[in-house]
MIFIKE-364813 format. One record per residue (C-alpha): residue number from 0; residue in one letter; x, y, z. Coordinates in pm, whole numbers. Example, Ala and Ser with C-alpha at 12.3 -4.5 7.8 and 13.67 -1.06 7.14 Angstrom:
2
{nr->0 rest->A east->1230 north->-450 up->780} $
{nr->1 rest->S east->1367 north->-106 up->714} $
REM end
This chain:
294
{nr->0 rest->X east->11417 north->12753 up->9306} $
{nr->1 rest->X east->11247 north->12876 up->9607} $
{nr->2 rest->X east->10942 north->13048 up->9334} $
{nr->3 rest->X east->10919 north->12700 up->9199} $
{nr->4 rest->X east->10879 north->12525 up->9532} $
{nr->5 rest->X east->10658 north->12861 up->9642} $
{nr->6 rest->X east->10386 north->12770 up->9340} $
{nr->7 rest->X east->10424 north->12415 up->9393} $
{nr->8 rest->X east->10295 north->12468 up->9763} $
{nr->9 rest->X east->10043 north->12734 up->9610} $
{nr->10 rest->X east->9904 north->12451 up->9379} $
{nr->11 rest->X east->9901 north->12195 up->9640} $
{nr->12 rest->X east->9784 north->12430 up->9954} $
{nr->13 rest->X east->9440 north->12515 up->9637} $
{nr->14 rest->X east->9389 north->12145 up->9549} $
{nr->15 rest->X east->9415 north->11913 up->9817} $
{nr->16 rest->X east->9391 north->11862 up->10179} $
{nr->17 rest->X east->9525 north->11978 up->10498} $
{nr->18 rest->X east->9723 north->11731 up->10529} $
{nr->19 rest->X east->9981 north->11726 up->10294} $
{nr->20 rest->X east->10190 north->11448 up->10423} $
{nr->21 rest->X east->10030 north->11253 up->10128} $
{nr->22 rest->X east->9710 north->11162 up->10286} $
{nr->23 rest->X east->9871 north->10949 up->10586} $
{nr->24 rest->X east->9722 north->11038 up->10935} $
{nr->25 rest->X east->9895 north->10738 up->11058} $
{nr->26 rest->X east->10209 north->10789 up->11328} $
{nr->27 rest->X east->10458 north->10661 up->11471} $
{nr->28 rest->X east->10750 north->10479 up->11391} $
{nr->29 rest->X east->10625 north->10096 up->11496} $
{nr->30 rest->X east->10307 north->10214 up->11193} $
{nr->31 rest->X east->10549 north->10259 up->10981} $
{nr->32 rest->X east->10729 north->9972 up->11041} $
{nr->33 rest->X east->10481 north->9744 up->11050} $
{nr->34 rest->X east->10309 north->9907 up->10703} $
{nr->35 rest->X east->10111 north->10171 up->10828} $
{nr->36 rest->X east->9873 north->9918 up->11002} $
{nr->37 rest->X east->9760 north->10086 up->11299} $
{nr->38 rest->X east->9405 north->10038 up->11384} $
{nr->39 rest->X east->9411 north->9741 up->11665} $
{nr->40 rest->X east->9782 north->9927 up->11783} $
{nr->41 rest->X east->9708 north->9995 up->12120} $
{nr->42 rest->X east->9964 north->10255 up->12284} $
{nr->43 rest->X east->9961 north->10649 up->12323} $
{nr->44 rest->X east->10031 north->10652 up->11931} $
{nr->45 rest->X east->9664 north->10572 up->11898} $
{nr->46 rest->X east->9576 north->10892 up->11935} $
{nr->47 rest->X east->9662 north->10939 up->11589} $
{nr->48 rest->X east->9610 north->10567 up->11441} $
{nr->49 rest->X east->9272 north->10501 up->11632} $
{nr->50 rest->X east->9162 north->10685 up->11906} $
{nr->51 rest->X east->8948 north->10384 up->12023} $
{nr->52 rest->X east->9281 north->10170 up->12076} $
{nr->53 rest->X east->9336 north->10448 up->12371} $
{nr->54 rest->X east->9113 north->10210 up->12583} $
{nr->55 rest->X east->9344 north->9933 up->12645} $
{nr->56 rest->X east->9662 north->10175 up->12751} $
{nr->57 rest->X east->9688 north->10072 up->13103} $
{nr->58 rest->X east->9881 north->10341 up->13214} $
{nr->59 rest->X east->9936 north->10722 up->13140} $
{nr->60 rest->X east->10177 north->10728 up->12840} $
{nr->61 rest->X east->10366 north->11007 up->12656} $
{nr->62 rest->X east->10546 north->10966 up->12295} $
{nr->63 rest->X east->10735 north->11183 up->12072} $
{nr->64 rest->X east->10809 north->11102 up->11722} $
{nr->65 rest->X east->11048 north->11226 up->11419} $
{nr->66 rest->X east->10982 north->11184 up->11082} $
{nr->67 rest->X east->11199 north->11291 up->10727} $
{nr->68 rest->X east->11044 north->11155 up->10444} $
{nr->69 rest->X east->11294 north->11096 up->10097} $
{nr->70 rest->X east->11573 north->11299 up->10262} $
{nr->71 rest->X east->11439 north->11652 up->10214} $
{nr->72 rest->X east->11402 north->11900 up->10449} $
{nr->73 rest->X east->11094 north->12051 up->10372} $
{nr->74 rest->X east->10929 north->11702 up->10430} $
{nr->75 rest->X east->11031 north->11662 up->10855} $
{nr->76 rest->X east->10742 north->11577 up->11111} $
{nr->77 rest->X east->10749 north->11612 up->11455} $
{nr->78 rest->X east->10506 north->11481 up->11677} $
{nr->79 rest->X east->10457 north->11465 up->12064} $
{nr->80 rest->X east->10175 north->11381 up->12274} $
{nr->81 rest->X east->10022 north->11138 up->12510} $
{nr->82 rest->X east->9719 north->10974 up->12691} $
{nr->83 rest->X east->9563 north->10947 up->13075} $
{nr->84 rest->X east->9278 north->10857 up->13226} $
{nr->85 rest->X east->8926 north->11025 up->13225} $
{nr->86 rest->X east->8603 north->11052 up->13362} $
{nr->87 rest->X east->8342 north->10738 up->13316} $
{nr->88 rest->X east->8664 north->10516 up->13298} $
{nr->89 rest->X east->8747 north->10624 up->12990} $
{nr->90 rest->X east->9063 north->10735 up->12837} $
{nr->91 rest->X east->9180 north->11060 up->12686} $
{nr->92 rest->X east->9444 north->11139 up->12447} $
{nr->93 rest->X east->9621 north->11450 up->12310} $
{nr->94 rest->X east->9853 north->11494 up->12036} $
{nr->95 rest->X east->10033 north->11751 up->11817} $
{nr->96 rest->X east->10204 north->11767 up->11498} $
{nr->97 rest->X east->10394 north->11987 up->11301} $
{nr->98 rest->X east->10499 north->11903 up->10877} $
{nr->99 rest->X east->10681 north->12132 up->10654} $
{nr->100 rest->X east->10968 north->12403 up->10712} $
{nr->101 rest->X east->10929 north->12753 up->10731} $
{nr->102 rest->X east->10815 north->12818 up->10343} $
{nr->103 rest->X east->10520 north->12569 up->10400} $
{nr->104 rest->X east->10381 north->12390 up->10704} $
{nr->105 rest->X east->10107 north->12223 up->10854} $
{nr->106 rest->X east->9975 north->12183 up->11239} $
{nr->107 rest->X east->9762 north->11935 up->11384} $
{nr->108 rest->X east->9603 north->11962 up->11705} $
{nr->109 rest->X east->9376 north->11668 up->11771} $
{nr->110 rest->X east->9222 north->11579 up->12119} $
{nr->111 rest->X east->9026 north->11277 up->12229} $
{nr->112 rest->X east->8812 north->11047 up->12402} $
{nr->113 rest->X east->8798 north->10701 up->12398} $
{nr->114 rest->X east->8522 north->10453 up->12598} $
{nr->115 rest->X east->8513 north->10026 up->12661} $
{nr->116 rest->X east->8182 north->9847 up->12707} $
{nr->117 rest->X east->8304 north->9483 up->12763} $
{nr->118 rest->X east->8529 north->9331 up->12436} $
{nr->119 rest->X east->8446 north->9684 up->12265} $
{nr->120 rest->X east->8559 north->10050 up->12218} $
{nr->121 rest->X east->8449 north->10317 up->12045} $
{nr->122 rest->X east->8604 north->10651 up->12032} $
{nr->123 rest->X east->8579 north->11029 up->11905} $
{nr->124 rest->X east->8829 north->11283 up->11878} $
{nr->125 rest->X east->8884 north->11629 up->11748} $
{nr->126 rest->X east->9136 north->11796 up->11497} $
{nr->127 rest->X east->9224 north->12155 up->11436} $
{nr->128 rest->X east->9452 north->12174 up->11135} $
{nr->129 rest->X east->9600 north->12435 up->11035} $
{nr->130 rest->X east->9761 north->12517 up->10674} $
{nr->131 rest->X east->10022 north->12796 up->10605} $
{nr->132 rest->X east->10219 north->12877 up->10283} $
{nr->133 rest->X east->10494 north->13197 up->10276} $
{nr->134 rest->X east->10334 north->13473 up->10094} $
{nr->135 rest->X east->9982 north->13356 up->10066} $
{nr->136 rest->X east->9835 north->13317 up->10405} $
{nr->137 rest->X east->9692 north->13064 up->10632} $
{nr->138 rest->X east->9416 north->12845 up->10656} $
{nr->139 rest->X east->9232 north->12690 up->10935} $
{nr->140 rest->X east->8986 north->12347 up->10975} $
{nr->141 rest->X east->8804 north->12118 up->11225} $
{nr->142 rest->X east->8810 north->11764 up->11179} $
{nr->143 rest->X east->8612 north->11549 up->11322} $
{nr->144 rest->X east->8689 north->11142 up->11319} $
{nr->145 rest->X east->8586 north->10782 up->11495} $
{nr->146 rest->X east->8724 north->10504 up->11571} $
{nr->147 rest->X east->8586 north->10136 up->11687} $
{nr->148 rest->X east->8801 north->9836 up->11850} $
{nr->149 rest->X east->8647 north->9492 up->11858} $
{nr->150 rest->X east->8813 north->9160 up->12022} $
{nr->151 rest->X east->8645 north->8897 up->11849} $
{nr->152 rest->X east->8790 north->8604 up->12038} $
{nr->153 rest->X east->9193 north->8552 up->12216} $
{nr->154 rest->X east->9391 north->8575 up->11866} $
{nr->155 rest->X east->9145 north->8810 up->11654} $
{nr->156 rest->X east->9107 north->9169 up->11669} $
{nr->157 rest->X east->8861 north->9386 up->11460} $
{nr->158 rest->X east->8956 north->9765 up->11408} $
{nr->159 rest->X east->8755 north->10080 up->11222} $
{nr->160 rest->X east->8822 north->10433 up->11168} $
{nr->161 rest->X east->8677 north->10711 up->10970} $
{nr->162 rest->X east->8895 north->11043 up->10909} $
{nr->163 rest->X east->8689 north->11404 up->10857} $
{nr->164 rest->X east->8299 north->11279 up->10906} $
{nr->165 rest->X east->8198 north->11635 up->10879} $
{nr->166 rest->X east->8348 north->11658 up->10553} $
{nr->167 rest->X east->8577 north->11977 up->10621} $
{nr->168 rest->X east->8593 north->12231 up->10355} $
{nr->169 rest->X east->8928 north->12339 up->10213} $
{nr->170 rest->X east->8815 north->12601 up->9965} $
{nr->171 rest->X east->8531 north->12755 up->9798} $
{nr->172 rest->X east->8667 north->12702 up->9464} $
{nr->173 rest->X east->8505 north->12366 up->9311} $
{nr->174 rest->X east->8384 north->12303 up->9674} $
{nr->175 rest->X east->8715 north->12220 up->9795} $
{nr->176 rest->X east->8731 north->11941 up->10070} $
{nr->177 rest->X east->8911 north->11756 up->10315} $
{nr->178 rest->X east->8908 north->11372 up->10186} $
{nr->179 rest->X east->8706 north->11194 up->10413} $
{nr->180 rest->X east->8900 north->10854 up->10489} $
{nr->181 rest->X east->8813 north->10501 up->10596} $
{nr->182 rest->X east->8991 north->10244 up->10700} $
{nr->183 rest->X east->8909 north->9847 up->10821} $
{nr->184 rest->X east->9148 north->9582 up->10941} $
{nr->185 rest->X east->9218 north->9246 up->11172} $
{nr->186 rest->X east->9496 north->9174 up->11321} $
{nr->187 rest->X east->9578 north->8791 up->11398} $
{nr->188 rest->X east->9828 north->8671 up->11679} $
{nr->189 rest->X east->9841 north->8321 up->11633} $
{nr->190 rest->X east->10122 north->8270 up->11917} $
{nr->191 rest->X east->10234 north->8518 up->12190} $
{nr->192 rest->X east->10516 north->8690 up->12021} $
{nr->193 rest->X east->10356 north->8748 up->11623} $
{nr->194 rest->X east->10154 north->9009 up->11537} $
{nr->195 rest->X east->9981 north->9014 up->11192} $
{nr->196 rest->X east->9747 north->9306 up->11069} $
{nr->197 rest->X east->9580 north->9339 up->10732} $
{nr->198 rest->X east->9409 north->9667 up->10638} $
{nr->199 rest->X east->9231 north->9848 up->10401} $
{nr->200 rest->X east->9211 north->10215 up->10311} $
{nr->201 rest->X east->8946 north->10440 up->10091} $
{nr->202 rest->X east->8994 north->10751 up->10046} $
{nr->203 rest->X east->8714 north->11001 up->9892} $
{nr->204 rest->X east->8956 north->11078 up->9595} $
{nr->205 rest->X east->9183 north->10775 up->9541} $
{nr->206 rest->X east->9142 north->10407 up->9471} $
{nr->207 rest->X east->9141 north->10184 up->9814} $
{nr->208 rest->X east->9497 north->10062 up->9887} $
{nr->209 rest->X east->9554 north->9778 up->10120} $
{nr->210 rest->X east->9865 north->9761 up->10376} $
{nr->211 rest->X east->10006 north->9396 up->10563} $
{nr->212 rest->X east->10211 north->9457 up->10840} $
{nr->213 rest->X east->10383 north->9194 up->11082} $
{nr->214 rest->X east->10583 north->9234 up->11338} $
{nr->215 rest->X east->10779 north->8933 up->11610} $
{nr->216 rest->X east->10926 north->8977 up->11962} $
{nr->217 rest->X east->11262 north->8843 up->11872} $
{nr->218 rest->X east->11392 north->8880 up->12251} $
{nr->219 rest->X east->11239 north->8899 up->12545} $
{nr->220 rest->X east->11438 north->8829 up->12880} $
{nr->221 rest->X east->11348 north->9049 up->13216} $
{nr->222 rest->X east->11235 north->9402 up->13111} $
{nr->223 rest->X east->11391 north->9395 up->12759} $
{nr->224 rest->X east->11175 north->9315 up->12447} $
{nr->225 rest->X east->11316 north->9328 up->12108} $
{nr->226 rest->X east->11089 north->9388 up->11818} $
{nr->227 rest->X east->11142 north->9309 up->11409} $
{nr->228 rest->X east->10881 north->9432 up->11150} $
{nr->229 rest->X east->10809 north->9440 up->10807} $
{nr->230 rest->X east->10510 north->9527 up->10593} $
{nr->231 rest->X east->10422 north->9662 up->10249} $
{nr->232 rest->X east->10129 north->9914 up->10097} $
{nr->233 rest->X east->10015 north->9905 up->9756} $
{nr->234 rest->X east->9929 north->10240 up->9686} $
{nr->235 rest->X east->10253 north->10303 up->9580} $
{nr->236 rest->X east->10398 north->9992 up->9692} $
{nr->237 rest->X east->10621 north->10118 up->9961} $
{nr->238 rest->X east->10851 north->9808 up->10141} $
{nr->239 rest->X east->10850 north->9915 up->10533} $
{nr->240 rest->X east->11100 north->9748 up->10790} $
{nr->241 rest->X east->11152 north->9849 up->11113} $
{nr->242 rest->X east->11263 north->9716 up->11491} $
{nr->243 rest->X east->11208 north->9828 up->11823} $
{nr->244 rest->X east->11360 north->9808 up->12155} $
{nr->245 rest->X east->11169 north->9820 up->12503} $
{nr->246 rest->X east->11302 north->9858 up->12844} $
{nr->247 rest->X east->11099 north->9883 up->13158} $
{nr->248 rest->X east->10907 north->10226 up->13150} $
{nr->249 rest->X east->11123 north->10321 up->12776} $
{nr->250 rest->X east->11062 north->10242 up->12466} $
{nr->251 rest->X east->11225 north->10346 up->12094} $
{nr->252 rest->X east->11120 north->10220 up->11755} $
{nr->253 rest->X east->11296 north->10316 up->11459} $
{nr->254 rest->X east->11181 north->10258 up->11095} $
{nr->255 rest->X east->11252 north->10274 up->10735} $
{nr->256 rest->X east->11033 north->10341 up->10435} $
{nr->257 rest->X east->11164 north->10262 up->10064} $
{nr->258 rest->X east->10989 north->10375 up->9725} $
{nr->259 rest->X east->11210 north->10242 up->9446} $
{nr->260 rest->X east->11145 north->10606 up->9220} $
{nr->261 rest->X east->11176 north->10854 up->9463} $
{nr->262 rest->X east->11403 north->10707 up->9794} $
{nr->263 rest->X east->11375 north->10639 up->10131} $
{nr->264 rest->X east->11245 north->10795 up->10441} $
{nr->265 rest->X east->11328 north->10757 up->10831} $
{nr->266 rest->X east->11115 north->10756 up->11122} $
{nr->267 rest->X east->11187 north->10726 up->11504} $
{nr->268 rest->X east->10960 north->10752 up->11786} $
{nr->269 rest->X east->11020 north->10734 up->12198} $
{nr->270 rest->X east->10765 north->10634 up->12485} $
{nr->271 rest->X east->10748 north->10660 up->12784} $
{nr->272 rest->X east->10470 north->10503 up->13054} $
{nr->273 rest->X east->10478 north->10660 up->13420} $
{nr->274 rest->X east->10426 north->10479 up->13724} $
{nr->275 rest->X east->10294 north->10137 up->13737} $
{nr->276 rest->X east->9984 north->9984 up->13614} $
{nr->277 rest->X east->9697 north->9872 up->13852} $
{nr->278 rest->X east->9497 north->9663 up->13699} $
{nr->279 rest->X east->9280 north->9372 up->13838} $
{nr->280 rest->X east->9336 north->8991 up->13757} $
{nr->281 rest->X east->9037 north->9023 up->13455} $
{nr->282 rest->X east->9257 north->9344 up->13309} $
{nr->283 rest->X east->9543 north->9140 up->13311} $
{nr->284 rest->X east->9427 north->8897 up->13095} $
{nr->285 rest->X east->9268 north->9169 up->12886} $
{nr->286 rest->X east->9598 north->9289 up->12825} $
{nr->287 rest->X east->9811 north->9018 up->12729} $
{nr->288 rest->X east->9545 north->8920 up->12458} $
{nr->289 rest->X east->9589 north->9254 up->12307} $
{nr->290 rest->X east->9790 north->9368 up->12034} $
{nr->291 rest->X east->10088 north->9616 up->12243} $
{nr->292 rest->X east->10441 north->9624 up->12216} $
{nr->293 rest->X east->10478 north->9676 up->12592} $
REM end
């Protein structure tokens, strides 16, 4: 068993990306819960969703994040990470991840930077990724992506991101390359406690899929907030629910993933944001118009 899941990993490590976990770069377990829409999300997860979201995190966040997709243990993620302040009022974000078990594995490294110039950010970041399979070695990649954040009036956001613009090579054989992927979405509030996002995805290699992800503030009362989501995608037409629960400084979102011929998978993520925000009147209002579960 462990030769068959050793050429498996062999085949896949040869013929497709560093990322193995099927493409997604998305995180977090309010993504997942909400259908892997992610690109107006604006927390410390958006350091993997869209690093341009970084720019309306008020306050210096950090997040850590389990993942086990279809019950199998080769198949855990673990993520940590978080976001602060930087020069030229910007905001910076850092983030690691590890996939896989000990026969095969992946790491992600991915640092960035993330500016707003009036109802508009734009954002770069870094990746290093690297690739290891028992017995045959390890391989190493940069990957470079953007992201933009647009607030086209009170109830209408505008997000885009581009994964791997430099087009990372994965092998020499058949020119072997990171998929370079896009992605484009709104998300609609048309009240205070409903969030609706609609997104698109292309990657190089596969037909677009498209994602719809909504999630309602079912309680809020002092510093508690409870969240319900739902969403689908189409690519393989995976049903996502999740909830979430916030408390002051704490948060924890939890959710679940079903595809009808192979299972389920489970995701949970914590957050945490230090200190207080300081903000003036104008960032206040900024802030309740965008898209954040806290």
């Amino acid at each position: 068993m462990k030769k068959i899941y050793l050429l498996f990993c062999f085949c896949f490590f040869l013929s497709t990306t560093c990322l193995a976990q099927f493409g997604q770069i998305e995180a977090g377990a309010r993504t997942y819960g909400m259908g892997r829409t992610s690109l107006t999300t604006s927390d410390a997860w958006a350091v993997f969703n869209n690093v341009a979201a970084l720019t309306n995190v008020k306050r210096t966040e950090a997040f850590l994040g389990y993942s086990n997709r279809f019950t199998l243990s080769g198949l855990n993620t673990l993520q940590a990470g978080g976001t602060f302040d930087a020069l030229f009022n910007g905001k910076m974000g850092i983030g690691v991840t590890r996939f896989g078990d000990d026969l095969y594995n992946e790491h992600r490294l991915a640092v960035g930077y993330a500016h707003k110039i009036s109802n508009m950010s734009i954002g770069i970041q870094a990746n290093y990724l690297q690739t290891s399979i028992q017995g045959y070695g390890t391989r190493h990649n940069f990957a470079l992506e953007m992201g933009g954040l647009a607030q086209l009036s009170e109830k209408l956001f505008l997000g885009m991101h581009i994964f791997n613009i430099n087009q990372a090579k994965v092998s020499d054989f058949e020119d072997e390359r990171i998929p370079t992927m896009m992605r484009i979405g709104i998300s609609y509030r048309p009240v205070e406690r409903v969030v609706l996002n609609i997104e698109t995805e292309k990657d190089t290699e596969y037909p677009a899929s498209f994602k719809v992800g909504l999630e309602y503030n079912v309680a809020n009362w002092n510093e508690n907030k409870i969240f319900a989501r739902t969403g689908i995608t189409t690519e393989e037409f995976l049903a996502h629910f999740g909830v979430g629960y916030y408390k002051g400084n704490f948060g924890l979102d939890y959710a679940f993933t079903t595809l009808p011929q192979v299972g389920y998978s489970n995701h949970i993520s914590l957050i945490y944001r230090f200190g207080k925000a300081r903000k003036s009147d104008k960032d206040a209002n900024e802030e309740n118009a965008v898209p954040e579960a806290h």
